[in-house]
C-alpha positions as CSV (number, residue, x, y, z in Angstrom):
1,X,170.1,-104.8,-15.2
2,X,173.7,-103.4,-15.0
3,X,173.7,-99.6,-14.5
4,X,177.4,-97.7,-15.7
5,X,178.6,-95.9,-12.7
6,X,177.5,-92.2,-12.2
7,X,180.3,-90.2,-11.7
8,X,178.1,-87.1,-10.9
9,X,177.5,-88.9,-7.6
10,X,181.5,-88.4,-6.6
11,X,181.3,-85.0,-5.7
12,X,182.3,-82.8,-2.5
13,X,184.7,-80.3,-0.9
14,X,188.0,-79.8,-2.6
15,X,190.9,-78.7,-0.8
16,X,193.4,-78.6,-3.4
17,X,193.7,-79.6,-6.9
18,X,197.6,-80.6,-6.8
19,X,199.1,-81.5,-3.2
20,X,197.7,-85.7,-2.9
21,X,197.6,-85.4,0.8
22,X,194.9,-82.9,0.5
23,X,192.7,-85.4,-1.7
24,X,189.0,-86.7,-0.8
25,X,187.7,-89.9,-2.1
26,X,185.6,-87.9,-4.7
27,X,188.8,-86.7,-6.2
28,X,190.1,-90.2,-6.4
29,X,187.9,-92.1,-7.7
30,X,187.8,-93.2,-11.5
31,X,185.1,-95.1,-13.2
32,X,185.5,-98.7,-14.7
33,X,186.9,-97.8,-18.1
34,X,190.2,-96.7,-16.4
35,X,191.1,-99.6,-14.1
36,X,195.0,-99.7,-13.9
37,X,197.2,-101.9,-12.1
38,X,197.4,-99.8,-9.3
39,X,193.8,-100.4,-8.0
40,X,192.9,-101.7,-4.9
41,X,189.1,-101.5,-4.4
42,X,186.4,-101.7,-7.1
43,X,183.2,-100.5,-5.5
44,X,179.9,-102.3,-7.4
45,X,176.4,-101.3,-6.0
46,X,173.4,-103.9,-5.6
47,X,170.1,-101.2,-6.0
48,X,167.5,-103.8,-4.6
49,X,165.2,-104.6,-1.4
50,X,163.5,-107.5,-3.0
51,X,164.8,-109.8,-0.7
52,X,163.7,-107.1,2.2
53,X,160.1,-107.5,0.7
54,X,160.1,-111.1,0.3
55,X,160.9,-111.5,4.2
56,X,158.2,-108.7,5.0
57,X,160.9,-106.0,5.7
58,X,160.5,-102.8,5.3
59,X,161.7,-101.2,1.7
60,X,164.0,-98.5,0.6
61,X,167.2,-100.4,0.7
62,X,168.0,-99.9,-3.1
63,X,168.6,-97.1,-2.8
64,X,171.7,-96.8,-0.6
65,X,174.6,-97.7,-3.0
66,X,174.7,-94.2,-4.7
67,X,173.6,-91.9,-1.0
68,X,176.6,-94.2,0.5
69,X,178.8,-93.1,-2.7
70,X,177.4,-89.4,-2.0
71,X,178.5,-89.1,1.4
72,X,181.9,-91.7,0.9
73,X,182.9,-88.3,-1.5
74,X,184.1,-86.2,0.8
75,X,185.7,-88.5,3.2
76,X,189.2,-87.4,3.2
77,X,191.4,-90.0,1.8
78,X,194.7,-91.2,3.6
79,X,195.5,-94.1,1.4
80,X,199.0,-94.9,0.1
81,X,198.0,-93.3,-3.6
82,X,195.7,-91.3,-5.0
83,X,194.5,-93.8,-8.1
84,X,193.1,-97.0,-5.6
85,X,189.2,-96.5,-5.9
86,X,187.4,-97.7,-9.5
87,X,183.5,-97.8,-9.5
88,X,181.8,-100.4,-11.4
89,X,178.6,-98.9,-11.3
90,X,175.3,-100.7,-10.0
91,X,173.3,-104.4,-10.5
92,X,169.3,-103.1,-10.4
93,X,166.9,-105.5,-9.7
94,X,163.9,-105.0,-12.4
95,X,160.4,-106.6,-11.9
96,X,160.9,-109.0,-9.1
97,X,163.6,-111.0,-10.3
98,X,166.2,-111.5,-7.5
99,X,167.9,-114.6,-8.9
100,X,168.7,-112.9,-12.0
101,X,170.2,-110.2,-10.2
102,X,172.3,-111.6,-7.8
103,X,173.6,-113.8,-10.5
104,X,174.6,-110.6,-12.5
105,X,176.0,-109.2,-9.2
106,X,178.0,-112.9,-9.0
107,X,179.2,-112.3,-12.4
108,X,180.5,-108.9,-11.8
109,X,182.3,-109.8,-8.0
110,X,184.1,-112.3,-10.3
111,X,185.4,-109.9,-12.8
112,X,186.5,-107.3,-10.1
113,X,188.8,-110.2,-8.7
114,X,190.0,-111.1,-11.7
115,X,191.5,-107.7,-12.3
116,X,193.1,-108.2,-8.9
117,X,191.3,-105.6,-7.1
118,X,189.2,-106.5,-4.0
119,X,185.2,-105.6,-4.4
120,X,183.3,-103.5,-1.9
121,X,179.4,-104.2,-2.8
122,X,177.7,-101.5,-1.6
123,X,173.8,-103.0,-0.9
124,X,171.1,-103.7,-1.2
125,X,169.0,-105.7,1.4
126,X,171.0,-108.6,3.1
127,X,170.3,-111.0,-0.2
128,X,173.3,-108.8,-1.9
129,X,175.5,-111.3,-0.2
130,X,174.3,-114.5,-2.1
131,X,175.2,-112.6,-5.6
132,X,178.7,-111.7,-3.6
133,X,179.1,-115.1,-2.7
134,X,178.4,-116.2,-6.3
135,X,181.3,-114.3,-7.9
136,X,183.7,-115.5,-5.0
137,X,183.1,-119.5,-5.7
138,X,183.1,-118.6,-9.4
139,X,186.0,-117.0,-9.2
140,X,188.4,-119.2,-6.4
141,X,187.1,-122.8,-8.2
142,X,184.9,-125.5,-6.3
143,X,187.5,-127.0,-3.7
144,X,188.3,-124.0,-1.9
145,X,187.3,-123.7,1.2
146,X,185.8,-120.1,1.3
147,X,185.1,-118.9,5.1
148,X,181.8,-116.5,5.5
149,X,182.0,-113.7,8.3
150,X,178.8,-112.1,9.1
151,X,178.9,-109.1,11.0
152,X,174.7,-109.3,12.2
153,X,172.4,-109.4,14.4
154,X,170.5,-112.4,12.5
155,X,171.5,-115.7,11.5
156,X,169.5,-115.5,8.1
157,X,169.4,-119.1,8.0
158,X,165.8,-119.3,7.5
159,X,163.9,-122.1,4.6
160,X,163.6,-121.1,1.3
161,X,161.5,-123.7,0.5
162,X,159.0,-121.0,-0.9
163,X,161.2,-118.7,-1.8
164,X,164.7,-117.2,-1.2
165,X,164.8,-113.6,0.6
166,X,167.0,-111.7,3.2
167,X,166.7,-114.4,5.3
168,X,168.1,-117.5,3.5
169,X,171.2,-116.8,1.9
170,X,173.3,-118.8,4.5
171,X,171.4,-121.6,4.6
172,X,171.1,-121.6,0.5
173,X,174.8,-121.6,0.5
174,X,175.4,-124.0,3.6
175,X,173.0,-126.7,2.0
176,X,174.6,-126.5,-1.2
177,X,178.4,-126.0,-0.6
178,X,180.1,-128.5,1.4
179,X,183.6,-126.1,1.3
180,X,181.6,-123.0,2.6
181,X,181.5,-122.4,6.4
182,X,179.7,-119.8,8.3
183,X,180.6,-117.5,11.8
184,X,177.9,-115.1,12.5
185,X,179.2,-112.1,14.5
186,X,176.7,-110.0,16.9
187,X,173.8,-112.3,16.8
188,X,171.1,-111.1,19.2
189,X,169.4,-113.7,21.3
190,X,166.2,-112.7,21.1
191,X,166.1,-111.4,17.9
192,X,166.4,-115.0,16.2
193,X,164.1,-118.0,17.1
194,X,165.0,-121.3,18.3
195,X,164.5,-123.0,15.3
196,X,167.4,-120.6,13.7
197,X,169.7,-121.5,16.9
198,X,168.8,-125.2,16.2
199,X,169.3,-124.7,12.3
200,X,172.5,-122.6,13.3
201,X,173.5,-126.2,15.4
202,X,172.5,-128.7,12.6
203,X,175.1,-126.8,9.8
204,X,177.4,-126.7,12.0
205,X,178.0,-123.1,13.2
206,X,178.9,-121.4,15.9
207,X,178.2,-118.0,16.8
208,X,179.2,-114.8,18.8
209,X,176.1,-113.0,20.6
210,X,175.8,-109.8,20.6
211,X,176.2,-109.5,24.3
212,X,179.6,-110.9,24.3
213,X,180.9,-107.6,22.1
214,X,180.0,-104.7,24.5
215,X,182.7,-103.2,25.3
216,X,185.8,-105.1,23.6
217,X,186.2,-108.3,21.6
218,X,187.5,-110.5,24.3
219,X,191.0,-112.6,23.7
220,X,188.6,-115.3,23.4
221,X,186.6,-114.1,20.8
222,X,189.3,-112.8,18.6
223,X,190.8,-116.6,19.0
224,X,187.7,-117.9,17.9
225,X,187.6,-115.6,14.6
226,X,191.4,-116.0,13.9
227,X,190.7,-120.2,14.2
228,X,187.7,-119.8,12.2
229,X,190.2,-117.6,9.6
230,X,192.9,-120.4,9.7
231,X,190.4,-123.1,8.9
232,X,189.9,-121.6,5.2
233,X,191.4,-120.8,2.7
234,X,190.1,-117.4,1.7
235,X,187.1,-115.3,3.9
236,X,184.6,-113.2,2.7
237,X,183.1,-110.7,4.7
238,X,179.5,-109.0,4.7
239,X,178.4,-106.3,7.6
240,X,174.4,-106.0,8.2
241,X,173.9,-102.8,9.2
242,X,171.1,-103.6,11.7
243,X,173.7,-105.3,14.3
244,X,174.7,-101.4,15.5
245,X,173.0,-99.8,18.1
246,X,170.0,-98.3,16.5
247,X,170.8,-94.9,18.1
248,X,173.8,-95.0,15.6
249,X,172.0,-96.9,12.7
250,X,168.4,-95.5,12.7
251,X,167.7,-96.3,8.9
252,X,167.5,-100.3,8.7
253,X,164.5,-102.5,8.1
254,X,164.8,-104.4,11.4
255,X,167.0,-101.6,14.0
256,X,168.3,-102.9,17.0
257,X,167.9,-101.4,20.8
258,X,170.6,-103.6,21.8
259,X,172.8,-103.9,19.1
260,X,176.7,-103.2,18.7
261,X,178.6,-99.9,19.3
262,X,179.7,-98.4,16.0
263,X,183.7,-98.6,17.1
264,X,183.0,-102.5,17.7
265,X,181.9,-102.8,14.6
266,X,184.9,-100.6,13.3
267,X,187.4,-102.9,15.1
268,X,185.8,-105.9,13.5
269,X,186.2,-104.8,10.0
270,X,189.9,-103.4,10.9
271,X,191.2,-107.0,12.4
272,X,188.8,-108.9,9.1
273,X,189.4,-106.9,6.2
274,X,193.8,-106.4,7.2
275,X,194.1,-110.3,7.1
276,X,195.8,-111.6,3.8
277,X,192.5,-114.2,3.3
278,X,189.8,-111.8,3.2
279,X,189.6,-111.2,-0.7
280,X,185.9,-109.4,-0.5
281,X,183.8,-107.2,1.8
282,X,180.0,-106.0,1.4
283,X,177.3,-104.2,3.0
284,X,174.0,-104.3,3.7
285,X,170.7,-103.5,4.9
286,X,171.1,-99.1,4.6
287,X,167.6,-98.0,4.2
288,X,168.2,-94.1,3.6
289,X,164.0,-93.7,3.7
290,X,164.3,-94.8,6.9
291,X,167.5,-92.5,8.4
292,X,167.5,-89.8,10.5
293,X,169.7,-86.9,9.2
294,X,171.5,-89.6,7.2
295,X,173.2,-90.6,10.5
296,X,173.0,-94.4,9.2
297,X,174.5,-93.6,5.6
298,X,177.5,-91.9,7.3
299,X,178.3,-94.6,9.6
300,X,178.4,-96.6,6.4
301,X,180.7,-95.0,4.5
302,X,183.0,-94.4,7.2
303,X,183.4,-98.1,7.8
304,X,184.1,-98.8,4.0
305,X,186.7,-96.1,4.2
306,X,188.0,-98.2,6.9
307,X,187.7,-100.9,4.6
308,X,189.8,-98.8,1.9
309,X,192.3,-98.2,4.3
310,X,192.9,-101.8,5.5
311,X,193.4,-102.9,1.5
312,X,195.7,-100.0,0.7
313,X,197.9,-101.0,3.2
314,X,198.1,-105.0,2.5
């Protein structure tokens, strides 16, 4: 079901009604019946964790899209205008039916690009990304080669012979797209079986551990994403919030003792989201039932400011 955005949620502290340089995103931000050629970002928001429950998570991830817009308000803005932010409101998942709403979400993504303005899809469990990806390849055509970065501690790669959850949408999409390819970011080695490595192998993937981002992303590493980049045409990006440290990012379904600073993670998005081919960005996995003193919701929505600030200046 498609929810029209609450604008209610965009509120905070206001500095100064006239002088743009003292503006916060809540003072920015118009809703979807006042898009204008100016816009660079429409935010959408996926309200659903039925993915979460189908891979035996833990729930509450539906409703992060409007605590991230709450706590995005009052992030001051340094953008090159004060007219770049539209919401589009929120996809809700009713009665179990996942496929129906990521297809809605898909249907959305599509009609955010068409307008020329690059979506940030605010989950949502980790299956948000299959109704992201749906919108992209409706939107680019079937022979483009679209380029997936995954910024996660999991390869989410798992069967769906059962049924799709958080845990297949990579595989769903490698099986059935022969132009989509896949680089997983911050995968933790024991936090993904062998079989997932082995599945990982079989498509065709390569990866970047966890381990390898501790401190810096190595020359090597940002070689390997730039090649990766260069190999397609355009790259859609998707952050799991449960690849950073869980000390940072307490409220996820599946936190991580080992996972990736918060500034890694901010470098990451910075050097993805500034590159001409990235056309899309989510995020997932915020489980604000789970957070302690919404530590995990801030980090959020001060990496999709980061994401803001990397479009406005393209």
């Amino acid at each position: 079901m498609y929810a029209v955005p609450n604008m209610d949620l965009w509120k905070g502290r206001t500095d100064s009604l006239i002088d743009k340089d003292e503006f916060r995103i809540h003072q920015i931000v118009s809703d979807h019946s006042k898009t204008s050629t100016n816009d660079s970002c429409g935010i959408i928001g996926f309200s659903c964790d039925e993915g979460v429950r189908r891979n035996k998570g833990r729930l509450g991830s539906k409703e992060a899209p409007n605590e991230i817009r709450k706590s995005l308000s009052s992030l001051s803005w340094h953008g090159q205008s004060a007219d770049n932010l539209v919401d589009f409101g929120n996809i809700i998942c009713e009665n179990q039916q996942l496929e129906a709403a990521q297809a809605e979400l898909g249907s959305h993504v599509e009609k955010i690009l068409t307008k020329n303005i690059f979506p940030v899809i605010l989950g949502g469990g980790h299956e948000t990304f299959y109704g992201h990806y749906l919108g992209v390849r409706s939107y680019v055509g079937p022979n483009v080669k679209i380029g997936i970065l995954n910024i996660d501690a999991h390869f989410d790669l798992r069967s769906y012979d059962q049924m799709t959850s958080s845990g297949t949408m990579f595989k769903q999409i490698l099986d059935n797209d022969s132009q989509a390819s896949y680089l997983p970011i911050g995968i933790q080695r024991y936090g993904n079986t062998k079989k997932l490595f082995n599945t990982a192998t079989s498509l065709n993937c390569s990866w970047i551990y966890e381990e390898e981002l501790v401190n810096e992303i190595s020359s090597e590493n940002e070689e390997k994403i730039q090649n990766f980049i260069n190999q397609n045409d355009c790259i859609i990006l998707t952050l799991c919030m449960d690849v950073i440290n869980a000390s940072e990012a307490p409220g996820v379904s599946a936190p991580s003792s080992f996972g990736l600073s918060g500034k890694i993670v901010r470098e990451l998005i910075r050097k993805i989201t500034s590159h001409k081919k990235t056309i899309s960005f989510d995020i997932c996995e915020v489980n604000p039932s789970l957070d302690y003193d919404n530590r995990t919701v801030k980090l959020a929505a001060n990496l999709i400011n980061e994401v803001f600030m990397c479009v406005d200046k393209k």
